[in-house]
C-alpha positions as CSV (number, residue, x, y, z in Angstrom):
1,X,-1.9,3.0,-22.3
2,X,0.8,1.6,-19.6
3,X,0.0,-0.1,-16.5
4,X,1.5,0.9,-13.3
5,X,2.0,-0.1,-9.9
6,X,2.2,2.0,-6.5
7,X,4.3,1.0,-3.4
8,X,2.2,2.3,-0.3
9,X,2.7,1.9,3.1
10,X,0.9,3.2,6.7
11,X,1.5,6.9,6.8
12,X,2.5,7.9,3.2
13,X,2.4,11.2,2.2
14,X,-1.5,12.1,1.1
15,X,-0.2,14.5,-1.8
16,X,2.8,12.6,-3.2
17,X,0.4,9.5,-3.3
18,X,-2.7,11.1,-4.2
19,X,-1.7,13.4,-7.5
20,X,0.2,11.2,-9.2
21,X,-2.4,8.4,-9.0
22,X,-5.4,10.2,-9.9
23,X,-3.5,12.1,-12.8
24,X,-2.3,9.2,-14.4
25,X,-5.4,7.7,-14.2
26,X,-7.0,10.4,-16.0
27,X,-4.5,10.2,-18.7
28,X,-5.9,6.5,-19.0
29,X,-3.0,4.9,-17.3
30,X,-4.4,1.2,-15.4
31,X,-2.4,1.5,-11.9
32,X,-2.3,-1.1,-9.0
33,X,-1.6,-0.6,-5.5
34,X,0.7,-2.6,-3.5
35,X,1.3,-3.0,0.3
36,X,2.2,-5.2,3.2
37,X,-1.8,-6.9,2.8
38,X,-4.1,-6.9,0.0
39,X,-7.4,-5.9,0.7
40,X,-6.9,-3.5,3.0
41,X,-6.6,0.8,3.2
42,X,-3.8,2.1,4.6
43,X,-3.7,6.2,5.1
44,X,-1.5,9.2,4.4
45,X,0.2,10.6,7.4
46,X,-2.0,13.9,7.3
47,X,-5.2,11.0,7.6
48,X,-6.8,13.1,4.4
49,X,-6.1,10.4,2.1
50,X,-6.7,6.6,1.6
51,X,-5.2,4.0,-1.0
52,X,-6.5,0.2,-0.8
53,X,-4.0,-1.9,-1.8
54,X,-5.0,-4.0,-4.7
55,X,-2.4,-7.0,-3.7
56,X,0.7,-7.7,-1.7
57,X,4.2,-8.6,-3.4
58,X,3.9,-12.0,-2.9
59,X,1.8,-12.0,-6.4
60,X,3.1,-9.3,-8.2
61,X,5.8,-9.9,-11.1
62,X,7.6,-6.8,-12.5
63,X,7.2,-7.7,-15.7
64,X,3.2,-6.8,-15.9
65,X,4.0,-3.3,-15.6
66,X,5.1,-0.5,-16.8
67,X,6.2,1.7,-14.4
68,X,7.1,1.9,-10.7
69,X,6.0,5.1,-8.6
70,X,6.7,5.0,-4.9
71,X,5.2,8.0,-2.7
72,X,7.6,9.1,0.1
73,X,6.2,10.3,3.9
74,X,6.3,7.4,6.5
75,X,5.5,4.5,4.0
76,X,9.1,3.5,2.6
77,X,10.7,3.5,5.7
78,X,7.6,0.9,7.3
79,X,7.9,-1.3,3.8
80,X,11.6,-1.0,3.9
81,X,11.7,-3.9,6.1
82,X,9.6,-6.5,4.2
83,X,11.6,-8.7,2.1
84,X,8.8,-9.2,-0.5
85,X,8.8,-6.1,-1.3
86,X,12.1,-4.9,-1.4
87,X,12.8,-8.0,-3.5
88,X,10.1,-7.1,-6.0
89,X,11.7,-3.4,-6.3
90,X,15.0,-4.9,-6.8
91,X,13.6,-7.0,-9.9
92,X,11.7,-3.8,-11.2
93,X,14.5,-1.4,-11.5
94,X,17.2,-4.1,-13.2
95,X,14.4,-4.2,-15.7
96,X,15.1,-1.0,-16.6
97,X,11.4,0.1,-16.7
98,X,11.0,3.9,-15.1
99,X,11.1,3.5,-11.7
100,X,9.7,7.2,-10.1
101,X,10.4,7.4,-6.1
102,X,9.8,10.9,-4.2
103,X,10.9,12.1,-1.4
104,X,11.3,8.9,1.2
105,X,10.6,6.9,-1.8
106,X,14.1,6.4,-2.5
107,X,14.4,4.5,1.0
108,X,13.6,1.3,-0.8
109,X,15.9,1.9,-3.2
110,X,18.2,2.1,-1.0
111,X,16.9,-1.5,1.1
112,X,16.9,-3.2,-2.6
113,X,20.8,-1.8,-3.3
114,X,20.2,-0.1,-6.4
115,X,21.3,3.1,-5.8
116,X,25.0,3.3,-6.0
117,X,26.8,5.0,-8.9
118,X,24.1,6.5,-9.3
119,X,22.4,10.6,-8.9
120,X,19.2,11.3,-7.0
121,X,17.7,13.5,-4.9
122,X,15.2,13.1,-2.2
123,X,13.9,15.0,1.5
124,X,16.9,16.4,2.7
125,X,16.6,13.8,5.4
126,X,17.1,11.1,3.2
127,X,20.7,12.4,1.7
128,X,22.8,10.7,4.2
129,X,21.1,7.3,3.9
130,X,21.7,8.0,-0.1
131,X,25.1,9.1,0.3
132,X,25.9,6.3,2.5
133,X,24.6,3.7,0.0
134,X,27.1,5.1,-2.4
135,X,24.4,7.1,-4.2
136,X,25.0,10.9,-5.8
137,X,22.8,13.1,-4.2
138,X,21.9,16.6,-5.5
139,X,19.0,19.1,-4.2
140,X,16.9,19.6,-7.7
141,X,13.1,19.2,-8.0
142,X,13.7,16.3,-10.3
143,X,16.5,14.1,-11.3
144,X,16.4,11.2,-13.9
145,X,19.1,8.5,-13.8
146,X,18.3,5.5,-16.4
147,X,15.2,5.1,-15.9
148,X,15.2,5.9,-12.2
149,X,12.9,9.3,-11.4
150,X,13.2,11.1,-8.6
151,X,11.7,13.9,-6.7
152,X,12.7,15.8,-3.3
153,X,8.9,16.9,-1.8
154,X,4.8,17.8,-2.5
155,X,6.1,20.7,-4.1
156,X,8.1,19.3,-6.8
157,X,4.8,17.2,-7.9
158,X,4.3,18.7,-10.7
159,X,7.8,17.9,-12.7
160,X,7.6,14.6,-11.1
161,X,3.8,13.7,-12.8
162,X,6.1,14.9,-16.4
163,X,8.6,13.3,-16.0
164,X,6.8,10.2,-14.9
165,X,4.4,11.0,-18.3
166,X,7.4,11.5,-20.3
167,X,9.1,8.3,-19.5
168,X,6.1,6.4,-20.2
């Protein structure tokens, strides 16, 4: 099975964080959790939901996994600022592994300049920033670019988990 790695930050959205994890760990999938601070739990905006985050970018290398899935709500934009991070999404999208970001996911795609040229979609509050970054935005439930994946909101989930299975 593939190994994956979550980018979670203070105020995620529960759902967007929550169903992917847990279904891909069902389907046998080993995933990590990243954040600003390993060994801590940060929580989904709607306080329902808690991920701990297994380590912090600082020792995290792209090429040990698989797959990159980053939840929207608050997170992105509070992660958006650490340069760790946004370095360490940079170096996973030019490898050209999937890389699956819903709705304010894409925000650190955006930080880590890998969105222009190409077509996404996101929360309609997003579009601008993506527009502005000289992305291609369209309102579907699910666009895939490369290996880039991603999703507008909670309700889309359910292409997003497929496509994210598919691309694995």
């Amino acid at each position: 099975m593939s190994k994956l790695v979550f980018i979670v930050g203070e105020g995620f959205e529960d759902s967007e964080f929550q169903v992917p994890y847990e279904r891909l760990k069902k389907a046998g999938h080993e995933v990590d959790v990243m954040g600003k601070e390993a060994g801590v739990d940060v929580h989904g905006k709607r306080e329902g939901v808690a991920a701990h985050i297994d380590m912090d970018a600082s020792k995290a290398d792209p090429d040990d996994y698989d797959a990159l899935v980053i939840p929207g709500g608050f997170g992105p934009d509070r992660l958006r600022t650490d340069e760790k991070i946004v370095a360490f999404v940079k170096g996973f999208v030019s490898t050209g592994k999937p890389v699956a970001a819903i709705c304010h996911g894409p925000q650190l795609l955006i930080e880590a300049d890998q969105v222009r040229g190409r077509t996404l979609t996101s929360w309609p509050s997003v579009r601008t920033d993506l527009l502005n970054a000289g992305a291609i935005w369209v309102d579907e439930p699910v666009v895939v670019d490369g290996n880039l994946i991603t999703s507008r909101k909670p309700d889309d989930l359910e292409q997003f988990c497929q496509a994210i299975e598919q691309a694995l």
